[in-house]
LUMMAR-904815 format. One record per residue (C-alpha): residue number from 1; residue in one letter; chain; x, y, z. Coordinates in pm, 1 decimal, m for minus. Example, Ala and Ser with C-alpha at 12.3 -4.5 7.8 and 13.67 -1.06 7.14 Angstrom:
2
nr = 1 rest = a kette = A xx = 1230.0 yy = m450.0 zz = 780.0
nr = 2 rest = s kette = A xx = 1367.0 yy = m106.0 zz = 714.0
END
This chain:
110
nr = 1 rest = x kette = A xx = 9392.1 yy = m16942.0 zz = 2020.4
nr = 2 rest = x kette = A xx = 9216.2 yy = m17220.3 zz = 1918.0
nr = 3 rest = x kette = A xx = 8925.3 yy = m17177.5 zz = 2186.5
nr = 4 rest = x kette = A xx = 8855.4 yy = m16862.1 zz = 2022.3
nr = 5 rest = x kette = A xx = 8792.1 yy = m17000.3 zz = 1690.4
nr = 6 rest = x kette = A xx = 8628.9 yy = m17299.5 zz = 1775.0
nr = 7 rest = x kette = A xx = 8372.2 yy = m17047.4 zz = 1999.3
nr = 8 rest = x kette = A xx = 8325.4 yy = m16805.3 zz = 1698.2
nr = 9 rest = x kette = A xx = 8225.6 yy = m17124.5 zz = 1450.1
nr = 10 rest = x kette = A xx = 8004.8 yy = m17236.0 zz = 1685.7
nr = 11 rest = x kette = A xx = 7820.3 yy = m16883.6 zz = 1721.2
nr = 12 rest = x kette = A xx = 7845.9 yy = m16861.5 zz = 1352.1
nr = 13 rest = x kette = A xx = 7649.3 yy = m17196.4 zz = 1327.0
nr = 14 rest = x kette = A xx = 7365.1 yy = m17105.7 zz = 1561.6
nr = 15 rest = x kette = A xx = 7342.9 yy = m16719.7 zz = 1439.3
nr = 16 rest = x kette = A xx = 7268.3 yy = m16896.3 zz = 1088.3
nr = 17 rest = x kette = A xx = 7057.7 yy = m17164.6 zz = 1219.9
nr = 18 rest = x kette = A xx = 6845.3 yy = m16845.4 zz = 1415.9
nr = 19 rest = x kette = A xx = 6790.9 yy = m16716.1 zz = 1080.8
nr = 20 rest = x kette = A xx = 6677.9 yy = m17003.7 zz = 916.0
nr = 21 rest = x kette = A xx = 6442.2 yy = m17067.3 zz = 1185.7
nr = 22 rest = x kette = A xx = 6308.2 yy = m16703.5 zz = 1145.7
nr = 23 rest = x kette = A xx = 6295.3 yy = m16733.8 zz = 763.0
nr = 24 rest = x kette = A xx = 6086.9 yy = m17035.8 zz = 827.0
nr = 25 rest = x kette = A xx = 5831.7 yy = m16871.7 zz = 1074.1
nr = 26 rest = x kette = A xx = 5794.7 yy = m16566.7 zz = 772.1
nr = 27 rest = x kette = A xx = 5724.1 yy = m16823.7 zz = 501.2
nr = 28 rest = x kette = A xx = 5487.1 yy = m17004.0 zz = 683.4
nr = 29 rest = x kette = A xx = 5317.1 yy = m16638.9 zz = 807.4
nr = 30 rest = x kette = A xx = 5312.3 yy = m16531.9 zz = 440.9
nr = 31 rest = x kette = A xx = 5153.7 yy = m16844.3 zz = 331.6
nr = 32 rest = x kette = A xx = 4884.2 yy = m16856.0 zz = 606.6
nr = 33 rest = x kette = A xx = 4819.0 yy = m16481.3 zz = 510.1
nr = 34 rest = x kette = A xx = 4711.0 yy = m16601.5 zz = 146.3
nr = 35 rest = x kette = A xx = 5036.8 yy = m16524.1 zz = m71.1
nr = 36 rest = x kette = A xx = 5055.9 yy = m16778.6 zz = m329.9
nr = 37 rest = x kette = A xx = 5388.8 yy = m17044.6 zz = m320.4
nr = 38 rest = x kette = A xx = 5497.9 yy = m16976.1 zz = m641.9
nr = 39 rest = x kette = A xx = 5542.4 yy = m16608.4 zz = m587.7
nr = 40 rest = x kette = A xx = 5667.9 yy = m16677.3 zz = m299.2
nr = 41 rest = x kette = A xx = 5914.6 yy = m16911.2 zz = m430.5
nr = 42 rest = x kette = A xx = 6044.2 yy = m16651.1 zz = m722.6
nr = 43 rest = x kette = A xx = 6073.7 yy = m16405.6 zz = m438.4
nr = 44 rest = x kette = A xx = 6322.4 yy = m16642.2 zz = m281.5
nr = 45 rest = x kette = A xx = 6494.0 yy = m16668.0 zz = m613.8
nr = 46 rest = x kette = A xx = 6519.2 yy = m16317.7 zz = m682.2
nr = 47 rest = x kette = A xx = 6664.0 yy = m16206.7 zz = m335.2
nr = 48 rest = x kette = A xx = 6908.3 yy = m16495.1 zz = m343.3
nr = 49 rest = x kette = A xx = 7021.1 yy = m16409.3 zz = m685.3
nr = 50 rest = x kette = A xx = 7050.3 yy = m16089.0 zz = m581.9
nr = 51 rest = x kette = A xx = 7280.2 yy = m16194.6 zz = m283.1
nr = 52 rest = x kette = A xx = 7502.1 yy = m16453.7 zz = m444.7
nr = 53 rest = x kette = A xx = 7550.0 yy = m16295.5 zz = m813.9
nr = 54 rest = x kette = A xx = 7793.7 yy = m16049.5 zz = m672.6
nr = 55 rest = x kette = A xx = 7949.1 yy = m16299.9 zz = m441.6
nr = 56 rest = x kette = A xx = 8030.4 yy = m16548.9 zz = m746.3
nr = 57 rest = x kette = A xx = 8137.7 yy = m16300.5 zz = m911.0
nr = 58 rest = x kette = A xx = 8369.4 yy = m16131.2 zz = m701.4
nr = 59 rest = x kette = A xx = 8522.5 yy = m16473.8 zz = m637.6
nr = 60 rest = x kette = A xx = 8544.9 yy = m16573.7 zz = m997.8
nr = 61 rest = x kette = A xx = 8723.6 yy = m16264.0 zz = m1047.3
nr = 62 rest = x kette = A xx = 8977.6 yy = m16369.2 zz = m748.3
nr = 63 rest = x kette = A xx = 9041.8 yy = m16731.3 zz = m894.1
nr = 64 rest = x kette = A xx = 9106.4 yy = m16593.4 zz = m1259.5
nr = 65 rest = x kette = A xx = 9354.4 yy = m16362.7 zz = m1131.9
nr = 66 rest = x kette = A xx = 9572.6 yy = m16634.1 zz = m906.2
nr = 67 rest = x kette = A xx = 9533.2 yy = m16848.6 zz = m1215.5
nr = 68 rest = x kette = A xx = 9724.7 yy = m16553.9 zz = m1403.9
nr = 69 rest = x kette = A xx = 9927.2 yy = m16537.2 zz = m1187.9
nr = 70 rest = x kette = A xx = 9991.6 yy = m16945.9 zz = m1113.3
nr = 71 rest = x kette = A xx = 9992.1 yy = m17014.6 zz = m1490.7
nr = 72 rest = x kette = A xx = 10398.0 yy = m16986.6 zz = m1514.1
nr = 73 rest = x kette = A xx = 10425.1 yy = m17194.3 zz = m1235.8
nr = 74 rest = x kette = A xx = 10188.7 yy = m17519.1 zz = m1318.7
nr = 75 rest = x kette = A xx = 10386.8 yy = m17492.5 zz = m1699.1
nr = 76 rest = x kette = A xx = 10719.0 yy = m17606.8 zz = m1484.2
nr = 77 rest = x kette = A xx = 10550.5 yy = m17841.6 zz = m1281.6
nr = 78 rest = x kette = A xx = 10314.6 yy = m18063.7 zz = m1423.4
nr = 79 rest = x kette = A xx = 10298.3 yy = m18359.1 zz = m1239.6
nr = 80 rest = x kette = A xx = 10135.9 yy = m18149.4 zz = m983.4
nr = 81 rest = x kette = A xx = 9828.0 yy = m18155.6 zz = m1172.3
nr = 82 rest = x kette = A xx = 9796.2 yy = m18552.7 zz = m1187.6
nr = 83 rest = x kette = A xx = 9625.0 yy = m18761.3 zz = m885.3
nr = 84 rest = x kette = A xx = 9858.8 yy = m18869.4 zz = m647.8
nr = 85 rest = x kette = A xx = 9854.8 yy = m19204.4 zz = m694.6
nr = 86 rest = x kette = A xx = 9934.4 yy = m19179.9 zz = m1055.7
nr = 87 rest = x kette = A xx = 10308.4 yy = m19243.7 zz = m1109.0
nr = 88 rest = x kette = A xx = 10561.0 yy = m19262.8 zz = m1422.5
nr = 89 rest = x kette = A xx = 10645.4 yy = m19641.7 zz = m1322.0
nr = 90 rest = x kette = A xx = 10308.6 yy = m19751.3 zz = m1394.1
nr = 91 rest = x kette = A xx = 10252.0 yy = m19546.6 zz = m1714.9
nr = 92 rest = x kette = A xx = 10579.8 yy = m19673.0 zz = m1805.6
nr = 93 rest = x kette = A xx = 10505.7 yy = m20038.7 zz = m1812.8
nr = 94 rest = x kette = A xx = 10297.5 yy = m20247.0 zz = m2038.0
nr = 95 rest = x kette = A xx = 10026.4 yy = m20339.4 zz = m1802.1
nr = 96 rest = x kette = A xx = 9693.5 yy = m20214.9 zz = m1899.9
nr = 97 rest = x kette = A xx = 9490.6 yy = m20247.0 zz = m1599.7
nr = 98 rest = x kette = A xx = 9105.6 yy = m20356.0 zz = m1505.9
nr = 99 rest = x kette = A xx = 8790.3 yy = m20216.9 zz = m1589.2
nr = 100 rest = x kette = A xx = 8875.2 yy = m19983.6 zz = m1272.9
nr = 101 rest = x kette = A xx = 9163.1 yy = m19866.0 zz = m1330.8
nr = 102 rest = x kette = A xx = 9056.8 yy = m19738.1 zz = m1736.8
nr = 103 rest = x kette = A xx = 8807.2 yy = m19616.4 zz = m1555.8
nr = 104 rest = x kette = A xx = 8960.8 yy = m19404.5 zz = m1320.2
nr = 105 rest = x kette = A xx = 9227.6 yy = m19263.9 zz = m1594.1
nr = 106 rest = x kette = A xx = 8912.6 yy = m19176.8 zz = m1831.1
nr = 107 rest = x kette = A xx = 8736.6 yy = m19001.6 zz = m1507.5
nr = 108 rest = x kette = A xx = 9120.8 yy = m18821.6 zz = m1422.0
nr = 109 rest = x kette = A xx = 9129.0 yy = m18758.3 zz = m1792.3
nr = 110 rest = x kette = A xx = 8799.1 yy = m18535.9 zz = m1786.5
END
């Protein structure tokens, strides 16, 4: 059903742009009422922090694990890891390339 996911990203989009708009009418409320912006700013730290530390976290956790559990399989295969248009014909040959092209195997490299 693609009408049904196409409807629920576009309620997801203006349920988060509703709560940006209300997050917007407390800040400027809380500044008009005399709270100073840098405590309001570390109070926007702090509850972000405090909302995305366990979500990094829990998704750290996730990748490590399909990692462990991957790592057998990039050992067998690893031209999977190189860009795609990297191939063993031009490695092979003598031709060194431009400025680009040591460029782009230096940034691939990294």
């Amino acid at each position: 059903m693609m009408g049904s996911e196409s409807g629920r990203a576009v309620a997801a989009m203006v349920s988060l742009q509703l709560l940006f708009s209300a997050l917007q009418v407390f800040i400027k409320l809380a500044l008009n009422d005399g709270m100073d912006a840098r405590v309001l700013v570390a109070y926007r730290f702090m509850f972000a922090a405090t909302f995305l530390c366990p979500i990094a976290f829990l998704r750290e956790r996730l990748a490590l694990r399909l990692l462990q559990l991957d790592r057998s399989g990039l050992a067998e295969k690893p031209s999977e890891l190189l860009p795609p248009f990297h191939n063993e014909e031009t490695t092979a040959s003598n031709h060194e390339g431009g400025a680009a092209t040591i460029l782009v195997r230096v940034v691939w490299m990294c």
